[in-house]
C-alpha positions in Angstrom: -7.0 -9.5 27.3 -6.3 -11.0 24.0 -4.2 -13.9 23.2 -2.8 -12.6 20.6 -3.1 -9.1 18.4 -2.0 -9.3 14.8 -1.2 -5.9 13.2 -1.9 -6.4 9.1 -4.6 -8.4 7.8 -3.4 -8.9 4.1 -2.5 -12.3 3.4 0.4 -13.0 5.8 -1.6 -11.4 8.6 -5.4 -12.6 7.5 -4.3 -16.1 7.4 -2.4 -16.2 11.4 -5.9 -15.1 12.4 -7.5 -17.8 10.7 -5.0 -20.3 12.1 -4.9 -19.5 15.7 -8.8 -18.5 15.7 -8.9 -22.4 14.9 -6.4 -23.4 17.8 -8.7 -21.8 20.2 -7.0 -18.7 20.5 -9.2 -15.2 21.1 -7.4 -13.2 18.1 -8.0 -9.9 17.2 -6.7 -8.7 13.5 -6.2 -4.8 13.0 -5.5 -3.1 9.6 -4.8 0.8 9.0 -6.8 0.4 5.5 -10.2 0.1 5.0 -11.3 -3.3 3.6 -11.8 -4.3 0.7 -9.0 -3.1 -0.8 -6.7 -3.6 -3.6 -2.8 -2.9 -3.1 0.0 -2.9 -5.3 1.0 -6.6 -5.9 2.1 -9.2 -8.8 -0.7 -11.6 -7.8 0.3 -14.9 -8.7 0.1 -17.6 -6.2 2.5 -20.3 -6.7 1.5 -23.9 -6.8 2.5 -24.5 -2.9 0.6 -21.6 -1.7 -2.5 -22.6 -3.6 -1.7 -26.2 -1.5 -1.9 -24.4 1.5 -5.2 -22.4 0.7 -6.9 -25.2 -0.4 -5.8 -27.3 3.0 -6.9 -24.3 4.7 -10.8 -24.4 3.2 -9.6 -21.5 1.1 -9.5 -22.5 -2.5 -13.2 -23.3 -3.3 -14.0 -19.6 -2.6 -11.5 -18.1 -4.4 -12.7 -20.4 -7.7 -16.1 -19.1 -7.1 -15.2 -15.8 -7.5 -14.5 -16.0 -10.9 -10.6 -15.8 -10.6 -9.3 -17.7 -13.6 -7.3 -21.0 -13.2 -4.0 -20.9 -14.6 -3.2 -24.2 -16.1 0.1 -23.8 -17.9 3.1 -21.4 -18.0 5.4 -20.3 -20.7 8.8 -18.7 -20.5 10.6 -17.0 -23.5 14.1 -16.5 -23.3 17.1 -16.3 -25.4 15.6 -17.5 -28.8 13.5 -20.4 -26.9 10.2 -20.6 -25.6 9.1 -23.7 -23.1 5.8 -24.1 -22.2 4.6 -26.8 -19.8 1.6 -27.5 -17.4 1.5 -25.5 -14.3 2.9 -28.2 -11.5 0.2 -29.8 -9.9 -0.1 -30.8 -5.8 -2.3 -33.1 -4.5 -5.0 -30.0 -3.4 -4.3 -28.6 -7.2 -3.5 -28.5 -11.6 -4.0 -25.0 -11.6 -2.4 -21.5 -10.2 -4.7 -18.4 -9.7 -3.6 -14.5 -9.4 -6.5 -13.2 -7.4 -7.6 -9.9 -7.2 -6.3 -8.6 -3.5 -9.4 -7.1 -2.7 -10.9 -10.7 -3.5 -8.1 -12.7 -1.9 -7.3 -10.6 1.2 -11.2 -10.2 2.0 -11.9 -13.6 1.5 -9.3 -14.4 4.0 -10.2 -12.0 6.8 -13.9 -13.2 6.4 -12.9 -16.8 7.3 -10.7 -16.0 10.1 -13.9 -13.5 11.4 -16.1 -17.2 11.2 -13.4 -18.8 12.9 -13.9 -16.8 15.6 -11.6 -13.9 15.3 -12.4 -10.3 15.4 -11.5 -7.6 12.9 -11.2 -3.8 12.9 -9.9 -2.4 9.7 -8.8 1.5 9.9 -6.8 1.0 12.8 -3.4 2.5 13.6 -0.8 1.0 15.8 0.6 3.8 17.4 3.4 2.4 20.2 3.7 -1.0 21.8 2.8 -2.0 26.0 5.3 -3.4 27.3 5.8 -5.1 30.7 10.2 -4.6 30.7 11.6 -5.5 27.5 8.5 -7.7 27.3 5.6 -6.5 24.6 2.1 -7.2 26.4 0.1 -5.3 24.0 -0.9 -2.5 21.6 -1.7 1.3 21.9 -4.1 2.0 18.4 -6.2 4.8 16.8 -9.1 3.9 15.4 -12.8 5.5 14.2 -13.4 5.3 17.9 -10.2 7.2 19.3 -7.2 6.0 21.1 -7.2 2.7 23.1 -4.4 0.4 24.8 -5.2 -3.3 24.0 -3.5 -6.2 26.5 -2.3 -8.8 24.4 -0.2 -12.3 25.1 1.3 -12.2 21.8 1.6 -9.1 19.0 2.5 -10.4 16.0 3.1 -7.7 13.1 2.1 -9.0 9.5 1.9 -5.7 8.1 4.8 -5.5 5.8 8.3 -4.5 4.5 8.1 -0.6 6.5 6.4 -3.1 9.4 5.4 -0.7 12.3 5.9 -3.3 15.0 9.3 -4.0 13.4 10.7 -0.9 13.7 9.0 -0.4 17.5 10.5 -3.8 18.6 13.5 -2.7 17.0 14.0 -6.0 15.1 17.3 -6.4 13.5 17.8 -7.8 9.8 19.5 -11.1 9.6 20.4 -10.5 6.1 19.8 -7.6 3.8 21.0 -7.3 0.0 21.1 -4.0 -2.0 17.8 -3.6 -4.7 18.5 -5.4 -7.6 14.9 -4.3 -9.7 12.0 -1.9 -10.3 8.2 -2.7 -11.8 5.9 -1.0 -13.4 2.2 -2.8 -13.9 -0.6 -1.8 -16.1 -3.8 -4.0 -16.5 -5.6 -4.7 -19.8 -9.0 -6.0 -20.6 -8.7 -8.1 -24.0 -5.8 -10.1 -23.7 -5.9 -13.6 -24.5 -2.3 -14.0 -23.0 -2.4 -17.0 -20.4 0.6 -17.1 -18.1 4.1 -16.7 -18.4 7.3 -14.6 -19.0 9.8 -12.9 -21.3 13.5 -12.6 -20.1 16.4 -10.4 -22.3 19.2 -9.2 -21.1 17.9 -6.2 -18.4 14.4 -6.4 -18.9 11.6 -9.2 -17.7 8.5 -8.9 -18.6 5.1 -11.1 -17.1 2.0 -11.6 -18.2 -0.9 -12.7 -15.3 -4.4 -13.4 -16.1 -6.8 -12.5 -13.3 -10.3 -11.2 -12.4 -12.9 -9.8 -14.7 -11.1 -11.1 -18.3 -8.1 -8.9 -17.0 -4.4 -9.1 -17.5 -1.3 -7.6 -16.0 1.8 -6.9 -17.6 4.5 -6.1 -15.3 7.8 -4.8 -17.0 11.2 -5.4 -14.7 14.3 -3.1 -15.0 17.2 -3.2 -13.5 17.0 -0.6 -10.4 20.4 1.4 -11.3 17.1 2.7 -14.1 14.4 3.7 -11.6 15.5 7.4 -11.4 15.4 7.8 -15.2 11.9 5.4 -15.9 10.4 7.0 -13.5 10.7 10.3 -15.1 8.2 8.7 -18.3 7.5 5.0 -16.9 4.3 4.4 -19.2 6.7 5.3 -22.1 9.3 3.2 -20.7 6.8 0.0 -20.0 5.1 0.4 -23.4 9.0 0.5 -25.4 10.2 -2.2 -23.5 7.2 -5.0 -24.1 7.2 -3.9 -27.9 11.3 -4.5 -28.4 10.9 -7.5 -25.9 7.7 -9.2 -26.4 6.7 -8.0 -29.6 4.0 -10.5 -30.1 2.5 -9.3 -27.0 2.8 -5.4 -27.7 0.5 -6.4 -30.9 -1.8 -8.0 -28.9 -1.9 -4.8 -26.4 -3.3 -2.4 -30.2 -6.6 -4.2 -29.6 -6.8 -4.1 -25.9 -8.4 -1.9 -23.6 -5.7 -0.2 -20.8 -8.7 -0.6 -17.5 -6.6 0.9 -15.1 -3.4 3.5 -14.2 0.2 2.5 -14.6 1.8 1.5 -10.9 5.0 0.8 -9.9 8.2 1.0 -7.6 11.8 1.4 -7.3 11.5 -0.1 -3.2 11.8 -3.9 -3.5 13.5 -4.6 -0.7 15.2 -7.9 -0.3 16.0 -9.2 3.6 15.3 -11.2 6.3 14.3 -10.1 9.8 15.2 -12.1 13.3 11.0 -12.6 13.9 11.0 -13.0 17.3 11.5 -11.4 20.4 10.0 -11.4 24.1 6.4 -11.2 23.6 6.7 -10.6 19.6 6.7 -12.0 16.4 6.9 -10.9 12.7 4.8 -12.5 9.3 5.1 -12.4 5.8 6.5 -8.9 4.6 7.6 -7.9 7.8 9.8 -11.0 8.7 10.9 -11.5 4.9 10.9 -9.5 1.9 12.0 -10.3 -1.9 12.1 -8.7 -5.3 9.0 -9.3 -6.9 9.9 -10.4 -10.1 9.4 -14.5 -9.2 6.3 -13.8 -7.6 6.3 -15.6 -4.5 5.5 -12.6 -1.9 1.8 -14.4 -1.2 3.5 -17.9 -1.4 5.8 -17.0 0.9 3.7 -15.6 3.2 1.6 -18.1 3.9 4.2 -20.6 4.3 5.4 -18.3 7.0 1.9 -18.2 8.4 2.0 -22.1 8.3 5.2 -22.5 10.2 4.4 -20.2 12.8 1.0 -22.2 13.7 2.7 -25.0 14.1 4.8 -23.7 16.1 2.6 -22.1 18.2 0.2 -25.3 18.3 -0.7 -26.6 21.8 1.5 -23.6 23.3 0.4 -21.9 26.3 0.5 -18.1 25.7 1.0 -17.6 29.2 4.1 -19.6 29.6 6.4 -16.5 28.6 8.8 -19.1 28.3 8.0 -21.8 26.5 6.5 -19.2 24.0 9.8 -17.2 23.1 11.2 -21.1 22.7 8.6 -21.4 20.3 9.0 -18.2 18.3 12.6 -18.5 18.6 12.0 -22.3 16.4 10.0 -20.4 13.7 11.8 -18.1 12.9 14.8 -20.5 12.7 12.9 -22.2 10.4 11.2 -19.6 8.5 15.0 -18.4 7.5 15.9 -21.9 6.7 12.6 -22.8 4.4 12.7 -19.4 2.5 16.9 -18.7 2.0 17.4 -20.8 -0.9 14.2 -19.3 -3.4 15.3 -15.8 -1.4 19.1 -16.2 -3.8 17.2 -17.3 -6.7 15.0 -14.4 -6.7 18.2 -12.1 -6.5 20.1 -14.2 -9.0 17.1 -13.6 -11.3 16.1 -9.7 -10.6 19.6 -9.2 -11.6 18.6 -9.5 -14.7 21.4 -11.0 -16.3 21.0 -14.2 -18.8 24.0 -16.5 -18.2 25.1 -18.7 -20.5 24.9 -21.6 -17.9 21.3 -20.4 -17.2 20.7 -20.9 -21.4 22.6 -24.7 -21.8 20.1 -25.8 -18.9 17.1 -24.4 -20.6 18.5 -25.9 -24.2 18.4 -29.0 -21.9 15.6 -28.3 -20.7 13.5 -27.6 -23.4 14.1 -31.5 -25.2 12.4 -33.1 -22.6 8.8 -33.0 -21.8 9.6 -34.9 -18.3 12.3 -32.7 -17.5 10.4 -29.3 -18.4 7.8 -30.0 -16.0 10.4 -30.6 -13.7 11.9 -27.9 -13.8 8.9 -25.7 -13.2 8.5 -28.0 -10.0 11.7 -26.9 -9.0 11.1 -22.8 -9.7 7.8 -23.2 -8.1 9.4 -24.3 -5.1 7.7 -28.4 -4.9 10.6 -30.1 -5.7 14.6 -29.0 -4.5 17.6 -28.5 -6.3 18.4 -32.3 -5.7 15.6 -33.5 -7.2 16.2 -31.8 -10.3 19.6 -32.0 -11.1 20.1 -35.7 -10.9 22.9 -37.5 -12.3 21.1 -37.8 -15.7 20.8 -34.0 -16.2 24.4 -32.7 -14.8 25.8 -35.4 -17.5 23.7 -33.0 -20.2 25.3 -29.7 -19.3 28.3 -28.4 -20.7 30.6 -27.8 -17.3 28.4 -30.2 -14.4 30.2 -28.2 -11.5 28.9 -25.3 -12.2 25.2 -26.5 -11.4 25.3 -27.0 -7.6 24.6 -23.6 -6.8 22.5 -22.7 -9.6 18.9 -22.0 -9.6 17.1 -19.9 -12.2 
């Protein structure tokens, strides 16, 4: 008997092992890949995430790998281009976009010291179930088929989660797709990191492993079924009429790997519990890419439900559904807010309210870094649109439900 099974052990699921190997718990962490692996993924960790790592023991490791530390961010829109410092956290100056093969193994080897135990090319084929209670998992792995008793099953293992769909887990919210990415990595690129917005296209630019760089291109998703048809041609035209300095720079580089991409960014939240149940990162929330806080996100999910879960006796069925039931509460409530500016932003559309707050924006030093805080998620709305900004912008009403 296990206290708890976790099914997915990229970031969201990796780090709930770590976490409740450290409360004690006997955890067992299964993945359907074989690990190391890379996966599709924009990379970046956002300034709170790499808080949590570093609280977490994490940080050191991934800074010894060689992944680069990201110390500013740049953002050119609309004829202006603000650069600032990456927000700092007590833990951290810097933002990293680790490899996933570096990042997700790292992870799963620190939960494995902590105690838990890890099977990667495992399948989750149905659910136990004592009633409408889950009490386990049925898998497939390289040795067969086996049933696994478990206290808790929590499924980390993303937006198509398995355990989802065999709990049956309702959305709380859902919104239609709003974009589609395509990613290419480059060796040679002396880019740093940052962003180019026009009207339906956004383009990134994310230094990570090895001296590489990835460019992700953003289209609006109403284009997916006609990119897709030539997306290399498609990437390549729209960083050279968007971003020409960076198509220049892209003649002298070296293309190190294939062109990826998708039209399925799904954007919803999941209820997370049930009897028995839970649901992590990708599974319990998803978002369009394009503001790069999937890892972020995940781990702040991760976070919540520990805490939740601290000091919780698994076999008080009880008092452990009241305990789920408070994360996922929570999770909704943390995550809604950066969940509408994502969509506002994969929408693609530049607003000319969006464009007086950057022209705002871009006068002041101070209020620059500020308003990176804000986008990164370590300051709120509040804090940044004080009395002393709203008296800058053209129409102040306007503002109180804005976020870039």
């Amino acid at each position: 008997m296990y206290d708890v099974v976790i099914v997915g052990a990229r970031p969201a699921g990796a780090s709930a092992a770590l976490l409740l190997a450290r409360q004690g718990r006997k955890v067992l962490l299964v993945d359907r890949m074989e690990f190391p692996s890379d996966i599709m993924s924009t990379l970046y960790i956002q300034p709170p995430g790499v808080a949590l790592l570093a609280r977490w023991g994490l940080l050191d490791a991934i800074v010894a790998s060689g992944c680069p530390a990201l110390d500013t961010v740049t953002y050119d829109v609309a004829g202006l281009r603000i650069t600032a410092p990456t927000p700092t956290t007590p833990y951290s100056a810097f933002a990293y976009a680790p490899r996933r093969r570096v990042l997700d193994g790292l992870i799963v080897r620190a939960a494995v010291e902590a105690g838990a135990q890890f099977r990667d090319r495992t399948n989750v084929r149905a659910l136990l179930r004592d009633g409408d209670r889950v009490t386990g998992v049925e898998v497939t792995g390289p040795d067969g088929p086996e049933s696994i008793p478990a206290r808790l099953v929590i499924g980390a293992d993303g937006q198509n989660s398995r355990v989802a769909s065999l709990v049956d887990a309702p959305f709380r919210s859902a919104d239609r797709l709003a974009s589609c990415v395509y990613y290419t990595c480059w060796q040679g690129l002396e880019t740093g990191f940052g962003y180019h917005e026009r009207p339906d296209s956004w383009i990134a630019r994310i230094p990570t492993h090895d001296g590489v760089t990835m460019v992700a291109t953003y289209f609006p998703q109403d284009r997916f079924t006609q990119i897709r048809q030539e997306p290399l041609a498609a990437h390549l035209s729209t960083v050279e009429r968007n971003a020409p300095d960076l198509h220049e720079m892209l003649a002298g580089a070296e293309r190190v790997e294939g062109l990826i991409g998708t039209g399925n960014q799904q954007n919803f939240f999941r209820h997370a519990d049930g009897p028995g149940w839970a649901l992590v990162g990708d599974a319990a929330h998803h978002c369009d890419s394009i503001t790069a806080r999937g890892i972020t996100n995940a781990l702040t999910e991760v976070q919540l439900l520990a805490d939740a879960l601290y000091g919780q006796d698994l076999e008080d069925t009880a008092g452990v559904d009241t305990c789920l039931a408070g994360y996922s509460k929570e999770m909704y409530d943390t995550l809604r807010a950066p969940y509408q500016a994502t969509l506002d932003l994969a929408r693609l559309r530049i607003t000319d309210s969006r464009v007086a707050l950057l022209r705002v924006v871009e006068r002041s030093p101070e209020l620059t870094g500020r308003y990176f805080a804000m986008v990164a998620g370590l300051i709120d709305k509040t804090e940044f649109f004080t009395p002393d900004v709203v008296a800058q912008l053209p129409t102040s009403s306007e503002w109180t439900n804005q976020l870039p």
